[in-house]
Backbone as CSV, one residue per row, in Angstrom:
resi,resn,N_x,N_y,N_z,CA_x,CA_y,CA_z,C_x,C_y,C_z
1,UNK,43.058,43.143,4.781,43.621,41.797,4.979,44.738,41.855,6.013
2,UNK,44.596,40.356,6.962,46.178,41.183,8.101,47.405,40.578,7.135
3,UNK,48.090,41.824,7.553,49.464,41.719,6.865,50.862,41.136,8.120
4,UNK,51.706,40.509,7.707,52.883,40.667,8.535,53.767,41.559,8.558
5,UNK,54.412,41.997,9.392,55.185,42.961,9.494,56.668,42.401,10.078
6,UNK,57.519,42.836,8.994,58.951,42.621,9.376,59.771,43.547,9.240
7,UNK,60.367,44.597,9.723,60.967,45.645,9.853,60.170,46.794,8.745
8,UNK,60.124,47.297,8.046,59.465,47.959,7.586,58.857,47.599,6.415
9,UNK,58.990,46.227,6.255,58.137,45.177,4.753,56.587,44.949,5.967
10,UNK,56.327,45.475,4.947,54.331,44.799,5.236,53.638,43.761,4.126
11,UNK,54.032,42.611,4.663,53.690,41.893,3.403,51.951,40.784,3.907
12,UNK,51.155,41.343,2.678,49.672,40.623,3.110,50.011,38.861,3.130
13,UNK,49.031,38.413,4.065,49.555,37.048,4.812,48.420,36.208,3.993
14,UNK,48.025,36.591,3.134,47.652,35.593,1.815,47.998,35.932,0.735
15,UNK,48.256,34.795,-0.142,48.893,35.912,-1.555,48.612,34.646,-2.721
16,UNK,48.992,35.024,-3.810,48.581,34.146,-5.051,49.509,33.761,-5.607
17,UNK,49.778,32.424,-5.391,51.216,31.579,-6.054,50.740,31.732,-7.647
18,UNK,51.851,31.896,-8.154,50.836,31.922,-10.038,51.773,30.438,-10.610
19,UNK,52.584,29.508,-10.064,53.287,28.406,-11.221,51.521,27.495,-11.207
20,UNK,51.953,26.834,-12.115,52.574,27.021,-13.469,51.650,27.612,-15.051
21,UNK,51.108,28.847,-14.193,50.274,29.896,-14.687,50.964,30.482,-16.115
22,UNK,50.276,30.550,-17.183,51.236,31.138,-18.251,49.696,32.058,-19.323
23,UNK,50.545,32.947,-20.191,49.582,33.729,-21.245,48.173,34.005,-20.352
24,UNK,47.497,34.393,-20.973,45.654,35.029,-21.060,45.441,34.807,-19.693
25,UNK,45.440,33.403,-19.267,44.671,32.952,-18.874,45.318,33.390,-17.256
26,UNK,47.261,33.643,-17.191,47.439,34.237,-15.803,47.133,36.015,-15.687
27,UNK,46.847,36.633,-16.646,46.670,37.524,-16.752,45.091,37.631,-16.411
28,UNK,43.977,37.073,-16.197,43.069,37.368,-16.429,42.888,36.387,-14.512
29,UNK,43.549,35.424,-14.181,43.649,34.892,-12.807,43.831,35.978,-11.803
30,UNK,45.202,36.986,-12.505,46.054,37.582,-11.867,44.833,39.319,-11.315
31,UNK,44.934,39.158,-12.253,43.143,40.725,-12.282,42.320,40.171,-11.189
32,UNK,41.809,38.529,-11.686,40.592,38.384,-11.144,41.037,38.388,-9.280
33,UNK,41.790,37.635,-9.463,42.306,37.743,-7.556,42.566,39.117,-7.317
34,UNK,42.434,40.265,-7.686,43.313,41.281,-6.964,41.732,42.213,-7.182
35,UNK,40.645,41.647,-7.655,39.599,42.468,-7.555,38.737,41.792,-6.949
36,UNK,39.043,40.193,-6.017,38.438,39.562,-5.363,39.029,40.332,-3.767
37,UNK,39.979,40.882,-3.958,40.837,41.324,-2.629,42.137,40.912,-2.165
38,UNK,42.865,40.054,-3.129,43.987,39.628,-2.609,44.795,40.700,-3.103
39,UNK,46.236,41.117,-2.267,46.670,42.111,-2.337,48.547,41.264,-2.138
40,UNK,48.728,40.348,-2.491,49.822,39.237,-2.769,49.970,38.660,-4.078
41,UNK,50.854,39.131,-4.951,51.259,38.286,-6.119,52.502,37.983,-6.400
42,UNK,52.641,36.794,-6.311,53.753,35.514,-5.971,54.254,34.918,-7.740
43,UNK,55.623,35.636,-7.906,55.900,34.982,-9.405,57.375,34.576,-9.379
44,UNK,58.118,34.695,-10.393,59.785,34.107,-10.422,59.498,34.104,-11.764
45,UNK,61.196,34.307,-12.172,61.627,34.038,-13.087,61.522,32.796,-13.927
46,UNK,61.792,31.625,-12.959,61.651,30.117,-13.736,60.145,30.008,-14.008
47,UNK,59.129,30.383,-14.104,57.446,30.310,-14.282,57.637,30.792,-15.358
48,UNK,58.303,32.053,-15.828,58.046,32.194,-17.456,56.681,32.953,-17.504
49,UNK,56.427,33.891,-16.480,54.889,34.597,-16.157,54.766,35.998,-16.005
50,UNK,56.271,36.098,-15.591,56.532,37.461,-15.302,55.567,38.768,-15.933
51,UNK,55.738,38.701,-17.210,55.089,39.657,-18.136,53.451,39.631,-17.804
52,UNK,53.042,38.399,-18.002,51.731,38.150,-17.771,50.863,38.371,-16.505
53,UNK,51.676,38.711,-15.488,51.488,38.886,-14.237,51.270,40.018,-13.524
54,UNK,52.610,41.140,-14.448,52.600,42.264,-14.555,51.362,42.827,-15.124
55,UNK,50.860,42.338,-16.091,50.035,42.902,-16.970,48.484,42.475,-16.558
56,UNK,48.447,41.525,-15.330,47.196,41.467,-14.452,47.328,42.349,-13.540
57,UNK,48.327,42.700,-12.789,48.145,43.540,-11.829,47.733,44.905,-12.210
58,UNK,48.120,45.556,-13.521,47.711,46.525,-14.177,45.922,46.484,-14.541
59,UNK,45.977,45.265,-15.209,44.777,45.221,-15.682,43.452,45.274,-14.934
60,UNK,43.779,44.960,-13.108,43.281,45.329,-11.999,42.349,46.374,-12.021
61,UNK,42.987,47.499,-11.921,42.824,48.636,-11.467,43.103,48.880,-10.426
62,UNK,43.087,48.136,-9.599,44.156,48.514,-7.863,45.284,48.948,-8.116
63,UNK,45.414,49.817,-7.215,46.814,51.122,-7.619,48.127,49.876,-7.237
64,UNK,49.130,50.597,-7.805,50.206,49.934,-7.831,50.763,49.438,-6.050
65,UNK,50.425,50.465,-5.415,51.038,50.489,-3.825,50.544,49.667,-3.373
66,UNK,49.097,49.346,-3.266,48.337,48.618,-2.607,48.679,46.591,-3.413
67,UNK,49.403,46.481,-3.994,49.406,45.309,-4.332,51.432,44.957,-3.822
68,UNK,51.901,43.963,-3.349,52.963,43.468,-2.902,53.299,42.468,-3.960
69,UNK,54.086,42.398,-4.780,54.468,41.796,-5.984,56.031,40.969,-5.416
70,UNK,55.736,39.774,-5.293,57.224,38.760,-5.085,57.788,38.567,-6.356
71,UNK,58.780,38.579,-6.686,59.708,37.217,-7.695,61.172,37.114,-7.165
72,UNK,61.318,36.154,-7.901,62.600,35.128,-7.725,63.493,34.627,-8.815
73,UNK,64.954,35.308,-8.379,66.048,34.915,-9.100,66.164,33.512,-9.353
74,UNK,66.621,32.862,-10.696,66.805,31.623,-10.747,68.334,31.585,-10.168
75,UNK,68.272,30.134,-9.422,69.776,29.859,-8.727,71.027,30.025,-9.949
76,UNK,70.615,29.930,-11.135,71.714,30.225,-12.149,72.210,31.630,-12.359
77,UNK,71.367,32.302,-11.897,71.633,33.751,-11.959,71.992,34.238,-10.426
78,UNK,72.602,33.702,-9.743,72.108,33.707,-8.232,74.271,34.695,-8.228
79,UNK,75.243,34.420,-8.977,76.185,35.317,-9.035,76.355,36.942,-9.144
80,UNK,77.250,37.385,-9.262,77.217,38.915,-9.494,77.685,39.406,-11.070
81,UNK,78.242,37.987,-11.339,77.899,38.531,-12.693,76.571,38.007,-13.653
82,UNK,76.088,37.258,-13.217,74.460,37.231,-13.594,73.355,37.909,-13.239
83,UNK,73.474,37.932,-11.773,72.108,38.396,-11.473,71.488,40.292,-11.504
84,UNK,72.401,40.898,-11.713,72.099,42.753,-12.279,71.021,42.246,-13.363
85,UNK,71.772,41.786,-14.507,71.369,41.699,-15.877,69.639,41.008,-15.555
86,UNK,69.913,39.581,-15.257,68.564,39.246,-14.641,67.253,39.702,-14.254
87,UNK,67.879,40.830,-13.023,66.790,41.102,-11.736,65.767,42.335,-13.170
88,UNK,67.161,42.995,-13.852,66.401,43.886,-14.576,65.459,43.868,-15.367
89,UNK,66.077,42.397,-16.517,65.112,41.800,-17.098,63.573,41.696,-16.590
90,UNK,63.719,41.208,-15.068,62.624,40.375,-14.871,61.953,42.074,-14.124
91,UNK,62.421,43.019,-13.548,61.427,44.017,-13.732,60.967,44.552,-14.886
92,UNK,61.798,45.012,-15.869,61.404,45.061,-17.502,59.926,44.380,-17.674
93,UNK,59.711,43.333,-17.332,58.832,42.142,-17.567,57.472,42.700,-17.019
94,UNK,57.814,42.772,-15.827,56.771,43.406,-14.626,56.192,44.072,-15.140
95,UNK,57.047,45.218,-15.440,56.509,46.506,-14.966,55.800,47.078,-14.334
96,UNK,56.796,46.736,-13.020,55.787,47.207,-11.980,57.154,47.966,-10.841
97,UNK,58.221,48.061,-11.624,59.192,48.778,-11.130,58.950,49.548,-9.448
98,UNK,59.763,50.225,-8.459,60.187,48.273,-8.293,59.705,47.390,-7.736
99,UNK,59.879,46.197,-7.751,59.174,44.957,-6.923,59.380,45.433,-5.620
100,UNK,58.408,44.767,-4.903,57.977,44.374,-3.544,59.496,43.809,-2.410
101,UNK,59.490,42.403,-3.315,60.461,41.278,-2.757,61.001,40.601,-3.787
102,UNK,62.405,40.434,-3.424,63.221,39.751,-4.156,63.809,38.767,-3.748
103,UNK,63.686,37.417,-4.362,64.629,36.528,-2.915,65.581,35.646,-4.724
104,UNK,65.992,35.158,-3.760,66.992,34.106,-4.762,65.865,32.470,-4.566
105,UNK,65.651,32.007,-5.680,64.425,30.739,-5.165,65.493,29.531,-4.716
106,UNK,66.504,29.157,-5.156,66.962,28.092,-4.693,68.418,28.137,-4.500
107,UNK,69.165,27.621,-3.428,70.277,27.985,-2.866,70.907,27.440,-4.306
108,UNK,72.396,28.062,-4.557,73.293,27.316,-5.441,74.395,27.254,-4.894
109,UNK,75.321,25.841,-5.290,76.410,25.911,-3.909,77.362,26.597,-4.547
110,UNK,77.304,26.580,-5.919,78.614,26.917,-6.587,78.685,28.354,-6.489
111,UNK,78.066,28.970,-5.839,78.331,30.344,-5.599,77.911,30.738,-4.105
112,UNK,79.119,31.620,-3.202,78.879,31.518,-2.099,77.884,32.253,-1.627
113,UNK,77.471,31.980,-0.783,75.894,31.964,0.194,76.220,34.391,-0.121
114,UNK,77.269,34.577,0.879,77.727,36.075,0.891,77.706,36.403,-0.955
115,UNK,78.171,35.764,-1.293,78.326,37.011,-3.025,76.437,36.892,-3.753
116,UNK,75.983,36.000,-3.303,74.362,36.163,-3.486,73.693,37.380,-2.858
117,UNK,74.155,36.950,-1.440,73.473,38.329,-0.539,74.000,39.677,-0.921
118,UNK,75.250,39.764,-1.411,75.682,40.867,-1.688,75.287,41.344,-2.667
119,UNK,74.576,40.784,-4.148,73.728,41.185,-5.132,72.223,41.148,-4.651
120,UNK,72.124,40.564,-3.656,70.739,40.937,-3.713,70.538,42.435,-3.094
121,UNK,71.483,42.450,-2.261,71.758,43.530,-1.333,71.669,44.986,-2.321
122,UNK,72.754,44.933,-3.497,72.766,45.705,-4.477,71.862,46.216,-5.265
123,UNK,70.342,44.750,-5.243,69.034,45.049,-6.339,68.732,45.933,-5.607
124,UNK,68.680,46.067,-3.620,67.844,46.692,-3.362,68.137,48.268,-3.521
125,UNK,69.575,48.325,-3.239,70.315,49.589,-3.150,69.680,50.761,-4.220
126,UNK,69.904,49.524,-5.814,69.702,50.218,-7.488,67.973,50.852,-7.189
127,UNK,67.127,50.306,-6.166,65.862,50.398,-6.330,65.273,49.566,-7.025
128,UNK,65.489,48.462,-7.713,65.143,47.779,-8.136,64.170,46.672,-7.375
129,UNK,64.140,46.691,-6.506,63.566,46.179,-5.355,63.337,46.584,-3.744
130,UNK,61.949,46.411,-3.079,61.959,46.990,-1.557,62.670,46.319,-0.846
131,UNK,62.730,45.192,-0.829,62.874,44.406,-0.135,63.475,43.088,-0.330
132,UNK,64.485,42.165,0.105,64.861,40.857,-0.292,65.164,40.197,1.155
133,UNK,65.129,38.677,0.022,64.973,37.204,1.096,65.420,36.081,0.102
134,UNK,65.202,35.273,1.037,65.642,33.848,0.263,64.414,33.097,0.466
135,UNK,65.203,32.180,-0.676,63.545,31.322,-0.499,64.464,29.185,-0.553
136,UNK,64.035,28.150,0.002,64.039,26.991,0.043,65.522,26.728,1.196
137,UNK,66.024,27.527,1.519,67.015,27.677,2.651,66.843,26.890,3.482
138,UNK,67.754,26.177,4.358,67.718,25.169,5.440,68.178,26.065,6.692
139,UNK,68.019,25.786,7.347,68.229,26.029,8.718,69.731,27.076,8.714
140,UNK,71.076,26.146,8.131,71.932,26.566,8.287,72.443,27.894,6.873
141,UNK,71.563,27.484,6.166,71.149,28.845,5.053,71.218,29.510,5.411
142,UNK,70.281,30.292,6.585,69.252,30.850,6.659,70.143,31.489,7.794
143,UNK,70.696,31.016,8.535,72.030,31.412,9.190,73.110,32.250,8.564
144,UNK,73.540,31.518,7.697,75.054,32.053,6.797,74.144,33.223,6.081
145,UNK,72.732,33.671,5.318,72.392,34.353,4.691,72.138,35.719,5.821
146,UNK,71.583,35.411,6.756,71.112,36.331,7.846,72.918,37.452,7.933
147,UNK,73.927,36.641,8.286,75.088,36.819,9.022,75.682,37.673,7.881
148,UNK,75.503,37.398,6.410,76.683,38.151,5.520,75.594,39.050,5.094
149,UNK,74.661,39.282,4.806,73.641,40.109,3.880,73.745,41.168,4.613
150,UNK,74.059,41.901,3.289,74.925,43.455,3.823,73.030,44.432,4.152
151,UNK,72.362,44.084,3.588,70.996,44.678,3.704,69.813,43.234,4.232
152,UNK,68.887,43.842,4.936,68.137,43.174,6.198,67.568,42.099,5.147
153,UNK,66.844,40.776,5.672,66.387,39.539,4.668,65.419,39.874,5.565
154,UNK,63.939,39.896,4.880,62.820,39.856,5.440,61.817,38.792,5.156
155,UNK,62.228,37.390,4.687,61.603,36.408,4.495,62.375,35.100,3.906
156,UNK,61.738,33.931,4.135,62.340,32.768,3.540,60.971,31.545,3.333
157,UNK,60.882,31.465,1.901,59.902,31.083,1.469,60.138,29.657,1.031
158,UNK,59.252,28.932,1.799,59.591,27.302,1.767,58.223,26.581,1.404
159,UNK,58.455,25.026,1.294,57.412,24.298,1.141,56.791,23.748,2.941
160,UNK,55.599,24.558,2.761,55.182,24.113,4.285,53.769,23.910,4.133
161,UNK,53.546,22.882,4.806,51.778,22.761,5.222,51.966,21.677,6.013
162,UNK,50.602,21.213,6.627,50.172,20.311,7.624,50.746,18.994,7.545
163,UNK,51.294,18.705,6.399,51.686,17.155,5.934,53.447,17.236,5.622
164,UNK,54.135,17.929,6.346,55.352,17.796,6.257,55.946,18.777,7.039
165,UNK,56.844,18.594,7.878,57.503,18.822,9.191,58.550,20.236,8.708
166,UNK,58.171,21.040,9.257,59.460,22.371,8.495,59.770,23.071,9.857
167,UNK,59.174,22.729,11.309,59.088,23.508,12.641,60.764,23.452,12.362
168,UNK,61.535,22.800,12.306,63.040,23.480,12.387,63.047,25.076,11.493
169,UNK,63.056,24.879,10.495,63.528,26.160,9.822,62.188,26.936,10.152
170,UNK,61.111,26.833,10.159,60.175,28.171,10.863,60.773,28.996,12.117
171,UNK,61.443,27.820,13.165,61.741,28.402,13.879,63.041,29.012,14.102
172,UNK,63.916,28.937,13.103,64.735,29.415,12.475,64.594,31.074,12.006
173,UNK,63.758,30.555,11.159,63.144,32.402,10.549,62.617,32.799,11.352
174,UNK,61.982,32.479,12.212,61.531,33.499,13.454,62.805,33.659,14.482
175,UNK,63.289,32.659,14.656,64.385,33.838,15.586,65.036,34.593,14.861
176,UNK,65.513,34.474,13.663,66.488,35.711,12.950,64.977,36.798,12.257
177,UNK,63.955,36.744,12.839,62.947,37.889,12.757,62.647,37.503,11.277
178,UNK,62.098,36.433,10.891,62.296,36.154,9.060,60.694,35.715,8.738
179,UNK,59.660,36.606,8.326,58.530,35.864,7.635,59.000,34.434,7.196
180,UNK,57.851,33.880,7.462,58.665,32.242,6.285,56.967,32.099,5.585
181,UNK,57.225,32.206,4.458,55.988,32.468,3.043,56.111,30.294,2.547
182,UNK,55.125,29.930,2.960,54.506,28.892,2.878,54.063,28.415,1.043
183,UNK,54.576,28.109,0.042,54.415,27.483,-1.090,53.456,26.023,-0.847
184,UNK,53.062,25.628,-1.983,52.567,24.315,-1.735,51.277,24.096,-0.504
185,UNK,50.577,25.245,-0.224,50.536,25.225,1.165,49.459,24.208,1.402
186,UNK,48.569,23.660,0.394,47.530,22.971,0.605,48.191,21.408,0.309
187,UNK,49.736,21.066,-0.098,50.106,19.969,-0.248,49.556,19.706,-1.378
188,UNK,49.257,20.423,-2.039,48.978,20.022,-3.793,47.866,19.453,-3.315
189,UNK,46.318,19.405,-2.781,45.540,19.093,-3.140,45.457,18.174,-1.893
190,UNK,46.402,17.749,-1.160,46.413,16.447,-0.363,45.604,16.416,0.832
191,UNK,45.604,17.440,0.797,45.165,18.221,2.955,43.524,18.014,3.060
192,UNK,42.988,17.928,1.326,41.577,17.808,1.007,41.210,15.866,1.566
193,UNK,40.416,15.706,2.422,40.157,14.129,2.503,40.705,13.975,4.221
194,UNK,41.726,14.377,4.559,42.731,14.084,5.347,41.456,14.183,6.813
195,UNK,41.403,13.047,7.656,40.501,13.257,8.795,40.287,14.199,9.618
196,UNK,41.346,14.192,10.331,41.373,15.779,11.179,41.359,16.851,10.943
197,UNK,41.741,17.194,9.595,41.376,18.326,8.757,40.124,18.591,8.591
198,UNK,39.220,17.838,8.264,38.001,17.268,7.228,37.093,17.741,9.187
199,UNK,37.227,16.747,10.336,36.896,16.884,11.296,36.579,18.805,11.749
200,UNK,37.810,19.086,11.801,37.878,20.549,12.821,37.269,21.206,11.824
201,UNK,37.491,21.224,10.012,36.727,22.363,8.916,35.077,21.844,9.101
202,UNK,34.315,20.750,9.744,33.230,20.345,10.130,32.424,21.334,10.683
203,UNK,33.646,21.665,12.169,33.296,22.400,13.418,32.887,23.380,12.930
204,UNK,33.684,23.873,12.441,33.729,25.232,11.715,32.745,25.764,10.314
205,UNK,32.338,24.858,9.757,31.472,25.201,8.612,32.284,25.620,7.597
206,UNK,33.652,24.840,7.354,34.804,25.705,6.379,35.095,24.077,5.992
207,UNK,35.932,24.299,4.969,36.835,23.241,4.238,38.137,22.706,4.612
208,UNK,38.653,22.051,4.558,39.826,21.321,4.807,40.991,22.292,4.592
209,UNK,40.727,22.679,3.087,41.603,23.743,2.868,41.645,24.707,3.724
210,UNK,40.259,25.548,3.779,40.170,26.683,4.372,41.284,26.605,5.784
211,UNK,40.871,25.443,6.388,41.370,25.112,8.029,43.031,25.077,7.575
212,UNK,43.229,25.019,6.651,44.866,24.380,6.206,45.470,26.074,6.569
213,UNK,44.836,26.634,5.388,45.311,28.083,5.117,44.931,28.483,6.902
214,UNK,44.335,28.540,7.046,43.876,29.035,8.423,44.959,29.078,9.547
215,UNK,45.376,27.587,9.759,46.518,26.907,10.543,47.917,28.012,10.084
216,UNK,48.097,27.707,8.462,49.389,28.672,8.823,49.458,30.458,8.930
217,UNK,48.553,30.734,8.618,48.368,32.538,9.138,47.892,32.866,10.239
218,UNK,48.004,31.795,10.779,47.289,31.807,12.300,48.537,32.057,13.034
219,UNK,49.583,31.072,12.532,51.151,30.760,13.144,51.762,32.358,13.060
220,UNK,52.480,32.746,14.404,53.283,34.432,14.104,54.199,34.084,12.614
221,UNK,53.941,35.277,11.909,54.970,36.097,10.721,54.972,34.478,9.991
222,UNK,54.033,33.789,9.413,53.581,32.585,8.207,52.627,33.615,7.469
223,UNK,52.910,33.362,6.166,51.990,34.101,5.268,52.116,32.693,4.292
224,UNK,51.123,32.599,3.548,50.538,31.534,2.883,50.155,32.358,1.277
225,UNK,50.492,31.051,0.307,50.337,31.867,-0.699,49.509,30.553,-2.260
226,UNK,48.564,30.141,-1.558,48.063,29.181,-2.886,47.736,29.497,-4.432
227,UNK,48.334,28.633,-5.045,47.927,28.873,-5.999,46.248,28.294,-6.638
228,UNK,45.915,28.646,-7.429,44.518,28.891,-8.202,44.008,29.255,-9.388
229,UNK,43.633,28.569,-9.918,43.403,29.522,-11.642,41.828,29.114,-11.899
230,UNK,41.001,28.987,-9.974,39.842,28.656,-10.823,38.965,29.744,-10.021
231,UNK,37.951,30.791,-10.325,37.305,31.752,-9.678,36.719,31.192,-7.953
232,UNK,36.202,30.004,-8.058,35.155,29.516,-7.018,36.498,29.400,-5.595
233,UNK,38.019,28.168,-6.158,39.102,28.506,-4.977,39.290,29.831,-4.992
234,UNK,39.722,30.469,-5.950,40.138,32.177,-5.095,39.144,32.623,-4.466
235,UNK,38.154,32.175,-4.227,36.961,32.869,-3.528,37.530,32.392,-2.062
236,UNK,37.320,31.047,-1.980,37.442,30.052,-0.974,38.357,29.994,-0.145
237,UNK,39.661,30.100,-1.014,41.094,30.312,-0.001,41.362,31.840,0.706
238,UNK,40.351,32.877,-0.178,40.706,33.875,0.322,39.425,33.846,1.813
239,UNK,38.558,32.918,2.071,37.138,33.110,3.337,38.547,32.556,4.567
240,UNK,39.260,32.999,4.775,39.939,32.549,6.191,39.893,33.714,7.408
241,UNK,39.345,34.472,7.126,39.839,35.808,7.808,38.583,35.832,8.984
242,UNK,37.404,34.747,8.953,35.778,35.170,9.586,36.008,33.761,10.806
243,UNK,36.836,33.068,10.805,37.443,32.028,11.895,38.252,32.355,12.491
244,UNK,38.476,31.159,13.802,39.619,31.143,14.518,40.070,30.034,15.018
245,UNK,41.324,29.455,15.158,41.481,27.864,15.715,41.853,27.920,17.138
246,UNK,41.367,26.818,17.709,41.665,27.046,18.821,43.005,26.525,18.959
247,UNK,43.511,26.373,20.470,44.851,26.223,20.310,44.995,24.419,20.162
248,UNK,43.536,24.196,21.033,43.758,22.403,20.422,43.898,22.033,19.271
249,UNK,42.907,22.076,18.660,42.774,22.615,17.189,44.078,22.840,16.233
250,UNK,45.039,23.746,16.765,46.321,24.266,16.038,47.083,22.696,16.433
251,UNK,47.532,22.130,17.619,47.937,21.106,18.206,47.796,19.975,17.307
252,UNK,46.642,19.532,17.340,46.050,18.258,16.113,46.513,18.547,14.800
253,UNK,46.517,19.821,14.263,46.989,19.798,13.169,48.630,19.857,12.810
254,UNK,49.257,20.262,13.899,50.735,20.495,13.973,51.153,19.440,13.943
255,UNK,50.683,18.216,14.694,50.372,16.403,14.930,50.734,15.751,13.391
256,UNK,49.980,16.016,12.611,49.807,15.481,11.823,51.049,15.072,11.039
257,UNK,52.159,16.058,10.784,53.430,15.480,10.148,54.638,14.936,11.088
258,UNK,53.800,14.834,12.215,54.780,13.511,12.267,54.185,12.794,12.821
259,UNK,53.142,12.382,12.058,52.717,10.673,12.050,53.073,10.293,10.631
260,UNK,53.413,11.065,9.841,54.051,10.856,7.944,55.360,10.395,8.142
């Protein structure tokens, strides 16, 4: 699968959002995608999945290395005296010691932007984590986080797809060298119907979706991460890799949020 590469994080540029995935049934999602080939599993603390998630990736059989495991601090734990206790918990949970990526999911103001980075900085130090980032950051976030984070941020994970305008902060994380990991990416369902979507996945012999997912791993260092809990989409979201858009193609669809 192509992966992105940001300083020495290789993170696969499809991956499996699991909210609001819970018990058996993410455990048995979580297996089934990672023996369909996805090699991305996307969780947090606030999902309440952790355990269950852990215990698909095991239940796999794909070795531990070969799978890139995200989660996310809740902004309440986003201090230094919360978030040790936390991060541990939520590997405890895993067990998959240590995670992949660690980001904080939602800025909190009441604690400054630097004493966040500086614990996250710390998960990575303990080993508790490869790698950390932030995730729902604005522009000027993404700035102040880059500038104090005593250890490198290799991503910032936002709500992006075809139906809502994020080219500021993408291009944000790409100049400070920042994957930006795409949530929501199909717009909850919306991108399905939509003309020009529906048009170019025509051309192509693919789906609306497919062309959606397509559009953002197409974009440099966008990795996309849908969620799914039904066998036939994980099949479907993962067929993007046998196309290509053209650059008109990318154009029309870039179009689209701002005519919203």
């Amino acid at each position: 699968m192509h992966a992105v590469r940001i300083g020495d994080a290789e993170i696969p540029a499809l991956g499996l959002g699991t909210w609001p995935m819970r018990g058996r049934s993410c455990t048995t999602i979580v297996a089934e995608a990672l023996a369909l080939g996805y090699r991305h599993i996307d969780t947090a603390q606030m999902y309440g999945n952790e355990a269950e998630v852990g215990a698909g990736v095991r239940a796999s059989g794909v070795p531990r290395d070969q799978v890139f495991v995200t989660t996310k601090v809740e902004r309440e734990n986003a201090s230094a005296r919360r978030m040790p206790e936390s991060v541990e918990d939520s590997v405890r949970k895993l067990g998959l010691s240590p995670v992949d990526l660690l980001l904080i999911h939602w800025p909190n103001y009441r604690v400054p932007v630097a004493e966040t980075m500086e614990c996250l900085s710390d998960m990575k130090r303990r080993g508790l984590t490869r790698h950390i980032g932030v995730s729902n950051y604005s522009i000027e976030l993404v700035d102040e986080a880059v500038r104090t984070s005593p250890e490198p941020i290799v991503a910032n994970q936002i709500e992006y797809h075809p139906l809502i305008d994020r080219s500021g902060v993408v291009a944000a994380d790409r100049r400070h060298g920042l994957a930006t990991i795409a949530y929501s990416p199909i717009a909850r369902g919306r991108v399905a119907g939509n003309r020009v979507l529906e048009e170019i996945a025509a051309d192509h012999g693919k789906t609306a979706v497919q062309v959606t997912l397509r559009w953002l791993i197409q974009q440099p260092d966008v990795i996309a991460i849908p969620k799914s809990s039904r066998s036939d989409r994980l099949r479907e979201n993962l067929a993007i890799f046998d196309f290509s858009l053209s650059d008109d193609e990318i154009a029309r669809i870039s179009a689209l949020a701002a005519r919203r």
